[in-house]
BALOBA-1460 file (C-alpha; in Angstrom, 3 decimals):
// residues 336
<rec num="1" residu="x" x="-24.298" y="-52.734" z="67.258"/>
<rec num="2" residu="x" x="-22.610" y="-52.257" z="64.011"/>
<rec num="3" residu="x" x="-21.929" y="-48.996" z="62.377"/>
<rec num="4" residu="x" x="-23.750" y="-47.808" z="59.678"/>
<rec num="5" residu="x" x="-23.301" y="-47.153" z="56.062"/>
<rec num="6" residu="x" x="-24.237" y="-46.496" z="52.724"/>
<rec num="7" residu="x" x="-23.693" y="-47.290" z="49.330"/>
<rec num="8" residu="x" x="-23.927" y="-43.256" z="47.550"/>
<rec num="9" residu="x" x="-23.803" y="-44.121" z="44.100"/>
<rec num="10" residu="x" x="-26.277" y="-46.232" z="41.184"/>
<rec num="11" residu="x" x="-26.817" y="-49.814" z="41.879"/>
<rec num="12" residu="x" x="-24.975" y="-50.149" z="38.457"/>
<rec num="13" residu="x" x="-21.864" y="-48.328" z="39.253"/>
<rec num="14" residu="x" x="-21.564" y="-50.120" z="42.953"/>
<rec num="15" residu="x" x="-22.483" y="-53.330" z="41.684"/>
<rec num="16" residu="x" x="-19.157" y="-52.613" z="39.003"/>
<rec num="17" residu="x" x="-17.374" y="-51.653" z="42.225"/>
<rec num="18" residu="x" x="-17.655" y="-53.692" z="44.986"/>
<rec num="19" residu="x" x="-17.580" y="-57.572" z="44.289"/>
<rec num="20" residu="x" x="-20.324" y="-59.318" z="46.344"/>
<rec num="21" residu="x" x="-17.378" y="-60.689" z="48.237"/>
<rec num="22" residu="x" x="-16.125" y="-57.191" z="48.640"/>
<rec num="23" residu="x" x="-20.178" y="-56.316" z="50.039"/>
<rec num="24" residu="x" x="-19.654" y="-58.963" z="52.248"/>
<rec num="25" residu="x" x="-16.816" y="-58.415" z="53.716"/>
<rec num="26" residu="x" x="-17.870" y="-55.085" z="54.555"/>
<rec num="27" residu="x" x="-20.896" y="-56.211" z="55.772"/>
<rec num="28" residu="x" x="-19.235" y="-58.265" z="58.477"/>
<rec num="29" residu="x" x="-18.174" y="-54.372" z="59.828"/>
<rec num="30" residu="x" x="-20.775" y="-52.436" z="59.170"/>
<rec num="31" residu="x" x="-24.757" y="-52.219" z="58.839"/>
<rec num="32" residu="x" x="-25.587" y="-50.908" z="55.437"/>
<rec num="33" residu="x" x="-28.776" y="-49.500" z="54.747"/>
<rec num="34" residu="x" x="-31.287" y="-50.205" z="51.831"/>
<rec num="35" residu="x" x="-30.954" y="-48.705" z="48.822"/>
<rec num="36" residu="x" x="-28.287" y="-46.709" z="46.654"/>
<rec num="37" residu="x" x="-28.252" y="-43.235" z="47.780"/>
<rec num="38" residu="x" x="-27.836" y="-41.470" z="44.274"/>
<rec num="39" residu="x" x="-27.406" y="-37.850" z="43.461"/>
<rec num="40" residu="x" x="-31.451" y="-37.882" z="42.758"/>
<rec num="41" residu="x" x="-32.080" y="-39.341" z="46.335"/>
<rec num="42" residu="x" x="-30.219" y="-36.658" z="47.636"/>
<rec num="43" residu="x" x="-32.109" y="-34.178" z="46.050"/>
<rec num="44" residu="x" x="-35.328" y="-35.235" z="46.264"/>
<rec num="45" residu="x" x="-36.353" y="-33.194" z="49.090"/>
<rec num="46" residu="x" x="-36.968" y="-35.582" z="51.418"/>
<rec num="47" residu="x" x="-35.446" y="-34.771" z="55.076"/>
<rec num="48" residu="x" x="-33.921" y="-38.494" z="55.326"/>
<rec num="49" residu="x" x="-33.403" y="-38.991" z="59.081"/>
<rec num="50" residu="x" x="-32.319" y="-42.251" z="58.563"/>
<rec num="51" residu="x" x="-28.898" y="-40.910" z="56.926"/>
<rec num="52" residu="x" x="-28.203" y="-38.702" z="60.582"/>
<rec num="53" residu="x" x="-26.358" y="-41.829" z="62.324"/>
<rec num="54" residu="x" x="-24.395" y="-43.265" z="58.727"/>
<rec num="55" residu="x" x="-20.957" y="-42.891" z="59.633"/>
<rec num="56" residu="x" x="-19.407" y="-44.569" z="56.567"/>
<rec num="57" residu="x" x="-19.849" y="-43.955" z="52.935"/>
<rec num="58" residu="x" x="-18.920" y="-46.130" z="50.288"/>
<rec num="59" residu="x" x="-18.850" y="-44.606" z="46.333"/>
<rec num="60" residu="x" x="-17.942" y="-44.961" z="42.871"/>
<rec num="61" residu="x" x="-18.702" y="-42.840" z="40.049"/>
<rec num="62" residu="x" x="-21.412" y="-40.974" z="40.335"/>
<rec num="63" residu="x" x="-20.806" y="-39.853" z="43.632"/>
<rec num="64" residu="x" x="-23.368" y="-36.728" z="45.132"/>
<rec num="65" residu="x" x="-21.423" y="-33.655" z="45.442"/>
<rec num="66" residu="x" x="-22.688" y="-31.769" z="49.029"/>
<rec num="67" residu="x" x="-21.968" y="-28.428" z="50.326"/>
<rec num="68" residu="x" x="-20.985" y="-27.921" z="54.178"/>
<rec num="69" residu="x" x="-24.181" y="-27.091" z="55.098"/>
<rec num="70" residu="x" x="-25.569" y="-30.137" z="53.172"/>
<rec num="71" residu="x" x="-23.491" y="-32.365" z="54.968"/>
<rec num="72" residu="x" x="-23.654" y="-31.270" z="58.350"/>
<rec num="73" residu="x" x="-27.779" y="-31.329" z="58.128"/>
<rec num="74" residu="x" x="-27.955" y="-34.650" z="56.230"/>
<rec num="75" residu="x" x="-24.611" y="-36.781" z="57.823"/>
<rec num="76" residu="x" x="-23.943" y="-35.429" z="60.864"/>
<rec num="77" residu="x" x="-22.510" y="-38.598" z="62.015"/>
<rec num="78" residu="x" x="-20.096" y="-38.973" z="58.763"/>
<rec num="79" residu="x" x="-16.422" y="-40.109" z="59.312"/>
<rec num="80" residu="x" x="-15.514" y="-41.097" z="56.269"/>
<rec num="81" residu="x" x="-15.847" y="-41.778" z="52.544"/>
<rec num="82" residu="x" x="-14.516" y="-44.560" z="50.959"/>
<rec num="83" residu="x" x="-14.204" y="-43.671" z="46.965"/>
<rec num="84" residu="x" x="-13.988" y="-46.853" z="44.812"/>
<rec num="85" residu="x" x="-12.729" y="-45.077" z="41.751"/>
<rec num="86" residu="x" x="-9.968" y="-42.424" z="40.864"/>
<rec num="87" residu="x" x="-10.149" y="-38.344" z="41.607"/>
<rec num="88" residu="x" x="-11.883" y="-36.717" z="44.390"/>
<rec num="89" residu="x" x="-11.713" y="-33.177" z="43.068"/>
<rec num="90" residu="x" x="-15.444" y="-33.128" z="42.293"/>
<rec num="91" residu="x" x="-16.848" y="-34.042" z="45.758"/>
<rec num="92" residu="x" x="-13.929" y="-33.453" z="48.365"/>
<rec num="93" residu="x" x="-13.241" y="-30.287" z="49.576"/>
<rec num="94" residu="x" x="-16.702" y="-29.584" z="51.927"/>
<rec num="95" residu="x" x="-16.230" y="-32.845" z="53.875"/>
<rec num="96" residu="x" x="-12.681" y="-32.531" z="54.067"/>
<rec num="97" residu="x" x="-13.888" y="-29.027" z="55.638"/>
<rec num="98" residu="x" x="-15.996" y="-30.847" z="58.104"/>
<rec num="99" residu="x" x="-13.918" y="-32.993" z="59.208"/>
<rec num="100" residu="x" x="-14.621" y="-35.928" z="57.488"/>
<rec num="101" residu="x" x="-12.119" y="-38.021" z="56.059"/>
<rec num="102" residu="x" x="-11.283" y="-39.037" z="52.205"/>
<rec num="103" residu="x" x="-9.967" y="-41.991" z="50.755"/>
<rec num="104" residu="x" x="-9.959" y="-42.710" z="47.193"/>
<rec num="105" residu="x" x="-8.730" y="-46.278" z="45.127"/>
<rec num="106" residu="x" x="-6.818" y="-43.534" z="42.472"/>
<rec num="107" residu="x" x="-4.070" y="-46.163" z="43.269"/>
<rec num="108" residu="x" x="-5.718" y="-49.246" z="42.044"/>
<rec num="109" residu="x" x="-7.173" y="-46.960" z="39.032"/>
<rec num="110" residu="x" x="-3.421" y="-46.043" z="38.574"/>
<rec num="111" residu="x" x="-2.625" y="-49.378" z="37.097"/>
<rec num="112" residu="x" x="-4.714" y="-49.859" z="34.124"/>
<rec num="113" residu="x" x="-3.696" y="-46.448" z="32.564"/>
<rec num="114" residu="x" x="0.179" y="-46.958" z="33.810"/>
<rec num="115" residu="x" x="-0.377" y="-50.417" z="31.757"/>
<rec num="116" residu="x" x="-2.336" y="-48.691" z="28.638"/>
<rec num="117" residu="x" x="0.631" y="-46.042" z="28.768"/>
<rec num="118" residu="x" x="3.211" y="-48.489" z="28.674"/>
<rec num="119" residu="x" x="1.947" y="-50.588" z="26.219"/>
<rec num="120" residu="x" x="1.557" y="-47.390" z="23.926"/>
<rec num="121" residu="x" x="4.595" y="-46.362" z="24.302"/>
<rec num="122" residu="x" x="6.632" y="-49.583" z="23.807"/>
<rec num="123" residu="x" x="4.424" y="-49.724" z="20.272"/>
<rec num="124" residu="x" x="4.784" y="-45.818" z="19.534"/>
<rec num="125" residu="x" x="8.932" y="-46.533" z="19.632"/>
<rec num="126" residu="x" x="8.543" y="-48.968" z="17.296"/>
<rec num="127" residu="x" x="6.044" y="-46.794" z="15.283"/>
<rec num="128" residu="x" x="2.749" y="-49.036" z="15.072"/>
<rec num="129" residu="x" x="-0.109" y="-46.063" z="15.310"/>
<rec num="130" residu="x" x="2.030" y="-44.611" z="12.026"/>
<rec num="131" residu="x" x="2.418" y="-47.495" z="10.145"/>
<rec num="132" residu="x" x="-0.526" y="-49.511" z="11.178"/>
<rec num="133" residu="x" x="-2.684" y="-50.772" z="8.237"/>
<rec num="134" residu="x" x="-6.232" y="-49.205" z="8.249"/>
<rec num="135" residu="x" x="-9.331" y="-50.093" z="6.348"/>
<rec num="136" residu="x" x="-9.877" y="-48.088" z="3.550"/>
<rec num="137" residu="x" x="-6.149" y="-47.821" z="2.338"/>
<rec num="138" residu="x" x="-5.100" y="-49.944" z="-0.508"/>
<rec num="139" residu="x" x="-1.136" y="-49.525" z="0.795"/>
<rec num="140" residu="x" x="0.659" y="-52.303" z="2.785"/>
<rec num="141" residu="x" x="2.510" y="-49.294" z="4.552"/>
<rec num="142" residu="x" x="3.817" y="-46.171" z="2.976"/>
<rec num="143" residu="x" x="5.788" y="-45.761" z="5.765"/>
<rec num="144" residu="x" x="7.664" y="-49.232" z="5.818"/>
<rec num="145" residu="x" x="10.626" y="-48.577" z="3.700"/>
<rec num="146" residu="x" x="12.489" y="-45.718" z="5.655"/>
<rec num="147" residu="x" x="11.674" y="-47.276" z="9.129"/>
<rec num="148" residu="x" x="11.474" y="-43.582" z="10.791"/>
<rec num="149" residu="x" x="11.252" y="-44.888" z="13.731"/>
<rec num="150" residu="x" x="13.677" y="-45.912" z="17.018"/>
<rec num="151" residu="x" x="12.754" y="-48.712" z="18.504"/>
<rec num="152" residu="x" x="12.853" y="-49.223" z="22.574"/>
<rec num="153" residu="x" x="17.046" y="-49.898" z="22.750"/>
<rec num="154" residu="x" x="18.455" y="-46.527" z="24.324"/>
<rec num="155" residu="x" x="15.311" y="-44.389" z="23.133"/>
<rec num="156" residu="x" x="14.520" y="-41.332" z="25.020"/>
<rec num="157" residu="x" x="10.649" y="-41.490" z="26.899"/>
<rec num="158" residu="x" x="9.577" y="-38.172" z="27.817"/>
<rec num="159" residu="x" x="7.028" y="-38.761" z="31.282"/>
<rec num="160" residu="x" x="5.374" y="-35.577" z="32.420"/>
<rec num="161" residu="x" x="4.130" y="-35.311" z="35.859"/>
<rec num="162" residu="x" x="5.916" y="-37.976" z="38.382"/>
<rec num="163" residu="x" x="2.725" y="-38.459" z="40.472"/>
<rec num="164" residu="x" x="1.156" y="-42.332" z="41.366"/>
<rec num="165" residu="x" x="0.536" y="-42.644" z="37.459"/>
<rec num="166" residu="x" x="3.775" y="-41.527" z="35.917"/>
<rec num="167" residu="x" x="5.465" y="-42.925" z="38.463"/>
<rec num="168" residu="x" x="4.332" y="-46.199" z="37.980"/>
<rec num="169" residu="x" x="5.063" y="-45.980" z="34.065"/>
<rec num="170" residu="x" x="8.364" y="-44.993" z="34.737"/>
<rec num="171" residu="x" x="8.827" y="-48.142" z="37.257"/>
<rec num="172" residu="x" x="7.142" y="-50.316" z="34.578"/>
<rec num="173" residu="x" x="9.846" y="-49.017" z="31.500"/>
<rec num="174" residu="x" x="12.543" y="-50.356" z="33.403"/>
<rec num="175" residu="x" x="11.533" y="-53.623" z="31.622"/>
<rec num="176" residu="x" x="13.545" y="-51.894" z="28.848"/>
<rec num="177" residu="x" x="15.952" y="-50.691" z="27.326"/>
<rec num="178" residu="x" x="14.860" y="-46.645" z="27.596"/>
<rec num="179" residu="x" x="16.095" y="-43.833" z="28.751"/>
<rec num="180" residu="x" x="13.150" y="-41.793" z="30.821"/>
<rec num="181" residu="x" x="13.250" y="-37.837" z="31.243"/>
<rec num="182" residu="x" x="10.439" y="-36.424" z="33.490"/>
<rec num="183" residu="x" x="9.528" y="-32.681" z="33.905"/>
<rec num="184" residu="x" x="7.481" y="-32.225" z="37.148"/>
<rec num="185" residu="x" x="7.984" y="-29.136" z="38.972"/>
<rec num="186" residu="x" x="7.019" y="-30.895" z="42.444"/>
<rec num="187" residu="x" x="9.889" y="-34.152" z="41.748"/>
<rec num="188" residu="x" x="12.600" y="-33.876" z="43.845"/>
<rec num="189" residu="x" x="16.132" y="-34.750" z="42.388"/>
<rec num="190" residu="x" x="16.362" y="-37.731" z="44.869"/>
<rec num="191" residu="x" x="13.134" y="-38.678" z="44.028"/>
<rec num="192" residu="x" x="14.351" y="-38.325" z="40.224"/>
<rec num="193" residu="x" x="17.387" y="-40.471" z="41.214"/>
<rec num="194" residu="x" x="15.676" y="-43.519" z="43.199"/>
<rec num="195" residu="x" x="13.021" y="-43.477" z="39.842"/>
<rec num="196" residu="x" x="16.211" y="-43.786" z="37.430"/>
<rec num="197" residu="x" x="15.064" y="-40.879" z="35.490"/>
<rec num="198" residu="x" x="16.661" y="-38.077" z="34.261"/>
<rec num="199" residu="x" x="14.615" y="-34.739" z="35.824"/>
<rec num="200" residu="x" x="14.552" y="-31.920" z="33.243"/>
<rec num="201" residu="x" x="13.378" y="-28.137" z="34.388"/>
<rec num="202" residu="x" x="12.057" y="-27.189" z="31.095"/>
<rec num="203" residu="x" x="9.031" y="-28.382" z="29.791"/>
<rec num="204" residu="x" x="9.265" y="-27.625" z="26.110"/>
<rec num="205" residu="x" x="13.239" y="-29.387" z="26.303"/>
<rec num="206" residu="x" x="11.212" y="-32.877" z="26.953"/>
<rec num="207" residu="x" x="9.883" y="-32.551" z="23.832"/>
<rec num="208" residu="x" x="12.753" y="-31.828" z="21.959"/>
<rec num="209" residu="x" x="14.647" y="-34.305" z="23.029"/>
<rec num="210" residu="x" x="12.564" y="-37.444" z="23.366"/>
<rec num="211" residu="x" x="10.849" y="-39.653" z="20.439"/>
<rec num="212" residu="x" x="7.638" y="-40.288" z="22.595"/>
<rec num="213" residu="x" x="6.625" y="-37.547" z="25.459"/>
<rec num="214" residu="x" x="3.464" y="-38.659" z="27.786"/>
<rec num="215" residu="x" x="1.240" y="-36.337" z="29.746"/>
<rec num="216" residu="x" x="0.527" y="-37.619" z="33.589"/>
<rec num="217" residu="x" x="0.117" y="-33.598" z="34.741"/>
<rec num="218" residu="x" x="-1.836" y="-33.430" z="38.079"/>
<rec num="219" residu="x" x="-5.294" y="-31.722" z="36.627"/>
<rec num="220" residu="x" x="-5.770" y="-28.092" z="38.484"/>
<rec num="221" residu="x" x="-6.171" y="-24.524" z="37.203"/>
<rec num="222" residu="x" x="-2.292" y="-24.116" z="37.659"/>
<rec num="223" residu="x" x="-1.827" y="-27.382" z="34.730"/>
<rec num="224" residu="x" x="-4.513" y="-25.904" z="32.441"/>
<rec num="225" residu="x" x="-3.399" y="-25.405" z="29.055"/>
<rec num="226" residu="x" x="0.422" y="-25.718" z="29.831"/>
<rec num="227" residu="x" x="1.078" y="-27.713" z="26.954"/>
<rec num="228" residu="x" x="1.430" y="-25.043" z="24.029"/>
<rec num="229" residu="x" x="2.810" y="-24.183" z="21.125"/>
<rec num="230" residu="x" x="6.284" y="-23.858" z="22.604"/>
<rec num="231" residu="x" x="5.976" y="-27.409" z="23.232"/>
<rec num="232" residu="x" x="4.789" y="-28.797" z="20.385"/>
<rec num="233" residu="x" x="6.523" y="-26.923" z="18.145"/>
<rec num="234" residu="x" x="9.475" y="-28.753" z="18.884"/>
<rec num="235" residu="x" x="8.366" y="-32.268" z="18.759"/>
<rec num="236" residu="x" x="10.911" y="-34.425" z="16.758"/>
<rec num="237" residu="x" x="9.344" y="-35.352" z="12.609"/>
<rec num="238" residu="x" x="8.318" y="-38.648" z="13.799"/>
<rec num="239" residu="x" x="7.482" y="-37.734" z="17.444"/>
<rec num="240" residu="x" x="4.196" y="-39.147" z="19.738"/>
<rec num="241" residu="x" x="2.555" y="-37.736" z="22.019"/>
<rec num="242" residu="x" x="0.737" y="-39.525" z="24.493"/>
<rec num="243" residu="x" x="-2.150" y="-38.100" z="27.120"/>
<rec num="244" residu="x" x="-4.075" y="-40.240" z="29.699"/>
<rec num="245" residu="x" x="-4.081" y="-37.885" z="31.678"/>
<rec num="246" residu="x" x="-6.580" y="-35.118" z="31.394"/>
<rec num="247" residu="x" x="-7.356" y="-32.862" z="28.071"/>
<rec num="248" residu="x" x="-7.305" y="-29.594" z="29.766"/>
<rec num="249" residu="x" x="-3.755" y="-29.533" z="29.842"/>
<rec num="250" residu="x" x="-2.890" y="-29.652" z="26.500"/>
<rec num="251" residu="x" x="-4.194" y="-26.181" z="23.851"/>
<rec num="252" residu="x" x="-5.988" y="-28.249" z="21.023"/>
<rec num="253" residu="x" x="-5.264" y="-26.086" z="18.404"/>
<rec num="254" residu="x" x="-1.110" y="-25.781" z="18.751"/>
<rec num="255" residu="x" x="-1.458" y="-29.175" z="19.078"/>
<rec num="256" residu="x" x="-3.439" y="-29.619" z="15.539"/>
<rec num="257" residu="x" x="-1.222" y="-27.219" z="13.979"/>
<rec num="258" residu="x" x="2.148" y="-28.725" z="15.021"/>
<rec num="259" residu="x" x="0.175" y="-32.097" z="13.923"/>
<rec num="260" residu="x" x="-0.629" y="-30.488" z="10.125"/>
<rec num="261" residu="x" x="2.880" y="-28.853" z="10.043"/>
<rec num="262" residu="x" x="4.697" y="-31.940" z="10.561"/>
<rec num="263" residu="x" x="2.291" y="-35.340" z="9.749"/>
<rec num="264" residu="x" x="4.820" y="-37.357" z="10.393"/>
<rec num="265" residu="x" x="4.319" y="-36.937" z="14.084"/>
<rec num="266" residu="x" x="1.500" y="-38.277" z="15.841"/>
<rec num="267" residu="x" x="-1.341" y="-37.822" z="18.946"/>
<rec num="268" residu="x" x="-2.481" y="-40.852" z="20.839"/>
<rec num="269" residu="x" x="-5.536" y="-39.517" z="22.652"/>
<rec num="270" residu="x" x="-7.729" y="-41.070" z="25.418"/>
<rec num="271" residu="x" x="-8.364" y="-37.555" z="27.057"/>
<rec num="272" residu="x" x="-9.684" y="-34.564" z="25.344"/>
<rec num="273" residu="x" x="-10.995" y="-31.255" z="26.125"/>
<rec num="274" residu="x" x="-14.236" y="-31.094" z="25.734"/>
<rec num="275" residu="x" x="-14.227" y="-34.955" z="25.553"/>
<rec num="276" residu="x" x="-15.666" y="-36.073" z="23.285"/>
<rec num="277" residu="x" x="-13.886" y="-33.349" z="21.398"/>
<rec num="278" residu="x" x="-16.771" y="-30.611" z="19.840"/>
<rec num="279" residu="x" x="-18.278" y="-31.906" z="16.884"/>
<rec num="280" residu="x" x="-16.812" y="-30.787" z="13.976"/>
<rec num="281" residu="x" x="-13.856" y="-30.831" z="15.473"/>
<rec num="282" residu="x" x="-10.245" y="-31.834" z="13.566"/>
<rec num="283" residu="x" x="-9.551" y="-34.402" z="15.700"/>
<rec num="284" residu="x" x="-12.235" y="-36.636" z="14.173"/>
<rec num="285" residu="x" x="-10.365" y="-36.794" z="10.825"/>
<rec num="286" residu="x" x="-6.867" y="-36.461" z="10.818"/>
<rec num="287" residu="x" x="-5.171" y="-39.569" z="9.905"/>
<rec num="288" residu="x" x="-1.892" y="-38.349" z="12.757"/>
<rec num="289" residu="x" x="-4.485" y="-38.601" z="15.606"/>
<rec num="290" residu="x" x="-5.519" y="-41.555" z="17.135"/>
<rec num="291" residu="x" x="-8.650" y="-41.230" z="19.816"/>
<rec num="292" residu="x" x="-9.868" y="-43.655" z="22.472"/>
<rec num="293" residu="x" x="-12.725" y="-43.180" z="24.855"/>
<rec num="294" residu="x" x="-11.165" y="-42.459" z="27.660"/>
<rec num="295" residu="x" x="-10.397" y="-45.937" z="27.905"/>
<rec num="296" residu="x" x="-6.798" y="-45.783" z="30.311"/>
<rec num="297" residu="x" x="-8.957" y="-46.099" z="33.182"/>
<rec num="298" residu="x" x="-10.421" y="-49.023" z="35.284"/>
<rec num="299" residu="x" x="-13.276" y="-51.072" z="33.164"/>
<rec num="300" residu="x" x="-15.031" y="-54.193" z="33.162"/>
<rec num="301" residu="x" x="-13.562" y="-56.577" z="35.927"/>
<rec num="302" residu="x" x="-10.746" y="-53.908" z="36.333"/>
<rec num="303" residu="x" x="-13.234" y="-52.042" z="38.285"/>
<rec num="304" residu="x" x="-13.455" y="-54.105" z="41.154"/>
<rec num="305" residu="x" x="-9.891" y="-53.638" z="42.194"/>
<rec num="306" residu="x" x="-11.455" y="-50.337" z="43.270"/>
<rec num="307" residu="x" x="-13.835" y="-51.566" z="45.839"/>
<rec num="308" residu="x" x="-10.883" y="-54.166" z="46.716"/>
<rec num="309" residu="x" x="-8.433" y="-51.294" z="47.633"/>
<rec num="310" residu="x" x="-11.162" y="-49.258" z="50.039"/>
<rec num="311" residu="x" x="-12.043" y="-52.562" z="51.588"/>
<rec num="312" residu="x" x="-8.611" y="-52.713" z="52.451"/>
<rec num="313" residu="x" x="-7.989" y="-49.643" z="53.474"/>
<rec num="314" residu="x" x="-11.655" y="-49.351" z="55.382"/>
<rec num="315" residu="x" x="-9.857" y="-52.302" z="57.787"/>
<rec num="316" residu="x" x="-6.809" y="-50.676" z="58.069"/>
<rec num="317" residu="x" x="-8.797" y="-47.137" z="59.199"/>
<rec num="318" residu="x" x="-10.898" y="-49.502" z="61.751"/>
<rec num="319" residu="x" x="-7.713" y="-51.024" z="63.189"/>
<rec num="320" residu="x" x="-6.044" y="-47.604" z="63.543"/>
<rec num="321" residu="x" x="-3.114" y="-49.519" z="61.017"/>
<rec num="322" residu="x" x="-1.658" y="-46.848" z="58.703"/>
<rec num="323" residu="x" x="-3.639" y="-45.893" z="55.386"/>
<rec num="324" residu="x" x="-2.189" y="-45.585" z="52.384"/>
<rec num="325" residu="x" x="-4.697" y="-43.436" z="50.427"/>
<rec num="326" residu="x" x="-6.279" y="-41.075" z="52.122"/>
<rec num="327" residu="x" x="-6.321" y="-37.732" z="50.591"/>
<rec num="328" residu="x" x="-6.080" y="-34.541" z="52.414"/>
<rec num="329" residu="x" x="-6.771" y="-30.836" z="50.894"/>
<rec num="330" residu="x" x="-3.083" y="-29.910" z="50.707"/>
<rec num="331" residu="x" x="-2.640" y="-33.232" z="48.524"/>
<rec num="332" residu="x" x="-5.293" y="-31.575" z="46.275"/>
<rec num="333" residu="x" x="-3.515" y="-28.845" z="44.828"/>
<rec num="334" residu="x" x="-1.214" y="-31.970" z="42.980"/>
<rec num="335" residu="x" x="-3.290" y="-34.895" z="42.092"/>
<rec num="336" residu="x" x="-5.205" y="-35.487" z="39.450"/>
């Protein structure tokens, strides 16, 4: 008899997720029963026996968050949870507490923002958010003639935060001709080394010294709001900065002002705090700020790399073959 399992998420968000080749491949392991068990099926007061011998779950988005007690009533069976999408910080901590083990695909959601990051700042070096022509403005560029801006030959990349994400950017800008700082308090110097980047100790020095400086902070109360004034305030004229990472790092309003005091320096956005930034809120308008919808992330057919990754790593668990991505509450305190 096989296992069982569920799908704990919307039809919608595992359909996104796991490829119907992905379904049935895990279908050849496991019995899944009916139905997407959302956070409203979980709530709706019904005792669910049927749940008591699920040992598996497989999730997305939209994941049901569970207490203890929750868990050890309603799954009592549970082994794992396979999470097709990126941080676990929302859910984890009561079934790692029970005993039940996490995995999460934050590696395959890694690559689309290491790619968006890349991407921006290969065009921030050559300064395309500041000179880019946008409708409305009767000017070719007023920003052409003196050329402000470095290029990517010997330009210094500021990368904060060396975990799967910044890592991977800094592995992807060896395709160039840059020279990468990184301030994370947790990087080791060998680990600096072996990455080819230079490790500075001082947070507010990355800015000073390099042209575009990109947030990849781990996002816990120890991160929030440790990009400041002190920081900001010593961003270069024509300086970017860059966050796909999480907004909470970063104190909106030194940002804004640094932004106003200096307009030749710009924000490239996909994260905000609140996101979408309050209404009203200066962000909106300033013509130095650039906002995305927290787009960095895994979409459309990226998505399914998600479900691809727990597959794999679902066979490597049943085979007793080493993970690569499971995620233990020690490895909290530093990821995303």
């Amino acid at each position: 008899m096989k296992p069982k399992a569920i799908f704990a998420s919307s039809r919608e968000a595992i359909g996104n997720a796991y490829s119907e080749s992905t379904k049935e491949k895990l279908s050849a392991y496991l019995e899944f029963l009916p139905g997407f068990y959302t956070p409203e099926v979980f709530r709706d007061g019904g005792a669910h026996p049927e749940l008591r011998d699920v040992e598996y779950i497989f999730s997305t988005w939209g994941m049901t968050e569970l207490t203890q007690e929750e868990i050890a009533a309603l799954l009592p069976d549970l082994k794992a949870v396979f999470y097709a999408a990126g941080t676990v910080q929302a859910f984890a901590r009561p079934f790692l507490a029970r005993g039940v083990r996490i995995f999460s695909a934050w590696g395959a959601n890694a690559v689309p923002v290491a790619e968006v990051t890349v991407a921006e700042i290969v065009l921030a070096n050559k300064g395309f958010f500041r000179t880019m022509h946008r409708g409305g403005s009767p000017k070719w560029t007023e920003h052409n003639a003196a050329r402000p801006h470095p290029g990517n030959f010997d330009t210094d990349v500021g990368i904060i935060g060396a975990g799967m994400i910044g890592s991977m950017v800094i592995e992807k800008l060896r395709d160039y001709r840059l020279n990468v700082k990184v301030f994370d308090p947790f990087l080791s110097d060998e680990r600096a080394a072996a990455l080819g980047a230079e490790k500075l100790d001082d947070l507010a020095e990355l800015f000073a010294r390099c042209h575009v400086i990109s947030n990849h902070l781990a996002n816990n109360p120890q991160t929030v709001g440790m990009i400041d004034r002190r920081c900001f305030e010593r961003m270069g004229d024509n300086a970017v900065f860059i966050n796909t990472g999480r907004g909470q790092q970063v104190v909106e309003a030194d940002m804004i002002a640094a932004l106003k005091e200096k307009p030749g320096r710009t924000a490239i956005l996909d994260v905000t705090w609140p996101e979408p930034p309050a209404a009203g809120s200066e962000l909106y308008t300033m013509s130095n700020v650039i906002l995305t919808p927290h787009n960095a992330g895994s979409i459309g057919s990226e998505v399914a790399r998600m479900g691809e990754y727990m597959l794999a790593e679902f066979e490597a668990y049943l085979s007793g073959t080493p993970t690569k991505y499971g995620v233990t509450e020690k490895m909290l305190a530093t990821m995303a």
